[in-house]
N, C-alpha and C positions, 0 to 999 in steps of 0.2 A: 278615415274616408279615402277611399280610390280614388286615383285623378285617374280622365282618360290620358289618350295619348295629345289628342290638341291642348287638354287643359293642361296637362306636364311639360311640355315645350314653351307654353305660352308663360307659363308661371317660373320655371327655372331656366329653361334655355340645354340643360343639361340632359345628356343620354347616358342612361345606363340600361345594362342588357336585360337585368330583372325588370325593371317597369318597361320596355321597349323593345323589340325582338329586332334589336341592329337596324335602327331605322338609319337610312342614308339623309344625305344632304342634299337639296334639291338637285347641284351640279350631278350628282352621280347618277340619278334618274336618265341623264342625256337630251337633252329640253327636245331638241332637234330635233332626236329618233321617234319623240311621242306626242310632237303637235297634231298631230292625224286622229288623236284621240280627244283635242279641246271638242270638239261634237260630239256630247256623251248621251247614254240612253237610259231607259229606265224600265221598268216590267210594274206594269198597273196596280198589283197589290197591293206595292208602296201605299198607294193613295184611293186603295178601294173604298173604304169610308166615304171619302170627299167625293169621289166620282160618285158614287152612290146618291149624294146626297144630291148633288152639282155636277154634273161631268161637263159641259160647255167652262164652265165656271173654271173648276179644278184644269180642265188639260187649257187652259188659257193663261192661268196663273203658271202652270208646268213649264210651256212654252215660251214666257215670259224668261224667265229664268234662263232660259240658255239650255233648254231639252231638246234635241234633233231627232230621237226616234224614239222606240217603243217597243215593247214586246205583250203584245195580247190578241188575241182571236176576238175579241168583243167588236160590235159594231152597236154601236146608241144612236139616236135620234129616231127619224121616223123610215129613214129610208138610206141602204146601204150609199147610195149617189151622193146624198148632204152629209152624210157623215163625214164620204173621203172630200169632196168638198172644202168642207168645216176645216180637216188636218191639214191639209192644202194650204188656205187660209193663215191658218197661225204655226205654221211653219216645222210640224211635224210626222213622221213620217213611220209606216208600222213597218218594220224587221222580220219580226219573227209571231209565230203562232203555235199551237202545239196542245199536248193531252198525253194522259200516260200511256203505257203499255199496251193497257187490256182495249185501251178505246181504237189506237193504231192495229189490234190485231182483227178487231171488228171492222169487217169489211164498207158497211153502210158510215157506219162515224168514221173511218178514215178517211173514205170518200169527201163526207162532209170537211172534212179537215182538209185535204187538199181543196176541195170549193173555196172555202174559205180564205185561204192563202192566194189563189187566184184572186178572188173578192177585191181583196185588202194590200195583192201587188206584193205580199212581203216577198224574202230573200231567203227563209231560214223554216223550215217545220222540226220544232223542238220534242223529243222526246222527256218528260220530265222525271220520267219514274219508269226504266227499263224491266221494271219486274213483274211479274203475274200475280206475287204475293204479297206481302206487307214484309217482304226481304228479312225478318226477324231467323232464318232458320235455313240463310240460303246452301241449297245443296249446289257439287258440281254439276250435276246434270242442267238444273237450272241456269244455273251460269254459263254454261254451254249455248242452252236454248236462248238467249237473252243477244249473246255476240251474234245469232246466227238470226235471229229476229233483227237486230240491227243492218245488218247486209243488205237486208232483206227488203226492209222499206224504203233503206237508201236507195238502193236501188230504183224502188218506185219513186221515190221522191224526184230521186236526177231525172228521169225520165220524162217528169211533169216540171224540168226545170227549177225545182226547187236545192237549195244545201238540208238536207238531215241533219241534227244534231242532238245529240243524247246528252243528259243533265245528270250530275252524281248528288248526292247524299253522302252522309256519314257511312249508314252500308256497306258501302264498296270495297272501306278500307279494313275489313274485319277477315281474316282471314279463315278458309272456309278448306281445310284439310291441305292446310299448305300454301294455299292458293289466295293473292287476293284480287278476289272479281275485278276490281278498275284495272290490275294490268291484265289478267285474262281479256276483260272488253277491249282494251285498247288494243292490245295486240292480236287480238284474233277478227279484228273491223278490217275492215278496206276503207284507208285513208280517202280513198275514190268516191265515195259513195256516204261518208261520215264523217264527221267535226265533232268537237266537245264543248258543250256549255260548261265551262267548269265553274263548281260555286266555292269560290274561297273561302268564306262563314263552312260550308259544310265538311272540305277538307281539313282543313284542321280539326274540327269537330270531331274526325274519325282520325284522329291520330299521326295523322299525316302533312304534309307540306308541299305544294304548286310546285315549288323550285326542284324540287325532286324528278318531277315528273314532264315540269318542261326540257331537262338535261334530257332524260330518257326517252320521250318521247318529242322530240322537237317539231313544232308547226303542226301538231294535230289540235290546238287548242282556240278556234277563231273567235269563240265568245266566251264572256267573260261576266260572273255576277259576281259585281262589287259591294258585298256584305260582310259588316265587321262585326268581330266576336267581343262580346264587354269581359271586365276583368274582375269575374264573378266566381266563384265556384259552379254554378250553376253552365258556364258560358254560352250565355245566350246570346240572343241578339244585340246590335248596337249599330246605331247610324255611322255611313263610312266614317272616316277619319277620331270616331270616339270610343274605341277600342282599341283591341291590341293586334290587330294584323299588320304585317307590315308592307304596306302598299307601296313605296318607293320601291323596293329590294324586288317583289313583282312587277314590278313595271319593267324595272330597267330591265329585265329579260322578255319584254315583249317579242320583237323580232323572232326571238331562239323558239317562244311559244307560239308563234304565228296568229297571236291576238290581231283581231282584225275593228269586234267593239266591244267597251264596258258598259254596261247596263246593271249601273244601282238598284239595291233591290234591300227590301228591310222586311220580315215576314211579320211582325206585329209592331209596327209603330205607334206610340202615345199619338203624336201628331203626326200625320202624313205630310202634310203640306212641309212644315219645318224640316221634317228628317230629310226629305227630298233637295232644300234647298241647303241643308248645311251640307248635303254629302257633297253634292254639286260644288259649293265653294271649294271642300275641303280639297276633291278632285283636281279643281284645276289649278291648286293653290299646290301642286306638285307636278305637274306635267311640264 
């Protein structure tokens, strides 16, 4: 049987590099440099079930917990006024909103997307999916069109006072006649005008590693989804701290990456509620 990484600590105390990818000691994280991060966030999915079922309910129990903000475009109840209200109330607050590609290039849903953001007061309009295609077969032209689509709406977004920021996948890191599209995007963006939601479950996914890319590209990375990889063949999903990423050794380069928030994020949870409150513990159980 697999142990995760909390259940291997907790049972031997002992680190080795094959079960643990050089997990640090809490001292090494820098407690100091990442109290700014004990107010963590989360993106709804987590807990779409539960909202679904209950949303007064769910983001009450969320909030309960020790959740400060949020990433979703959704607005529930009966009227956008008692909604923000409601979040008001129990002490949470919405970030970011956002849709892929094809919807930011549709003139009427973009609009709507920035209404929305307006709506909702966030800080952030997320691109989650830079591509026009299902990226299985990306050309350079494409990847060309994609950095130059990002400019583009940042652009608009600053303008309407918003931060842009684009979300990766495993995709990016596949290389595509030499090229691979995540340093094409990044480095053909204006820092000006665009941020990175980077998802750590997806980088690694595609072959790759954070710490690579916070050296190389320093402070382009102000958000952050905190989703762990299980230690499967398969590597799927797992609640933060119950897999194998190594989330101290990420942290302690926050500064260099210009992390600003982490927002937990689990794309099919058995339980929502649960995965949401072990990630949360495990989180501030190393900050």
């Amino acid at each position: 049987m697999k142990l995760s990484r909390r259940e291997f600590i907790q049972t031997t105390g002992i680190m080795t590099a094959g079960s643990i990818i050089g997990l640090h000691s809490l001292s090494a994280c820098n407690q100091s440099s990442l109290s700014s991060f004990k107010d963590l966030g989360f993106i709804t999915n987590i807990i779409g079930k539960e909202i679904k079922d209950d949303w007064r309910g769910t983001l009450e129990k969320v909030a309960a917990m020790g959740y400060k903000y949020f990433e979703s475009g959704a607005v529930y109840g009966d009227s956008l006024e008692d909604y923000k209200g409601f979040l008001k109330n129990i002490g949470l607050t919405p970030l970011a909103n956002g849709a892929s590609m094809a919807q930011f290039m549709d003139e009427p849903s973009f609009s709507e997307l920035l209404k929305r953001g307006h709506d909702l007061n966030v800080k952030y309009i997320v691109c989650y999916w830079p591509w026009m295609s299902d990226a299985m077969n990306l050309t350079l032209d494409e990847i060309k069109a994609a950095a130059e689509n990002i400019n583009r709406i940042g652009e608009k977004c600053k303008s309407e006072g918003f931060i842009f920021a684009w979300h990766n996948h495993d995709k990016e890191f596949k290389s595509v006649d030499g090229i691979i599209p995540f340093d094409w995007l990044i480095s053909n963006t204006d820092p000006q005008l665009s941020t990175v939601e980077i998802d750590l479950y997806w980088i690694h996914k595609g072959g790759d590693e954070p710490l690579h890319y916070f050296a190389k590209y320093p402070g382009r990375f102000e958000l952050v989804h905190m989703k762990d990889m299980d230690n499967t063949a398969e590597r799927s999903f797992a609640c933060v701290g119950d897999g194998i990423i190594d989330f101290p050794s990420i942290l302690k380069k926050s500064k260099q990456a210009g992390m600003k928030y982490l927002i937990v994020e689990h794309d099919r949870p058995e339980n929502g509620l649960d995965c949401i409150q072990r990630s949360y513990d495990y989180i501030q159980s190393i900050l």
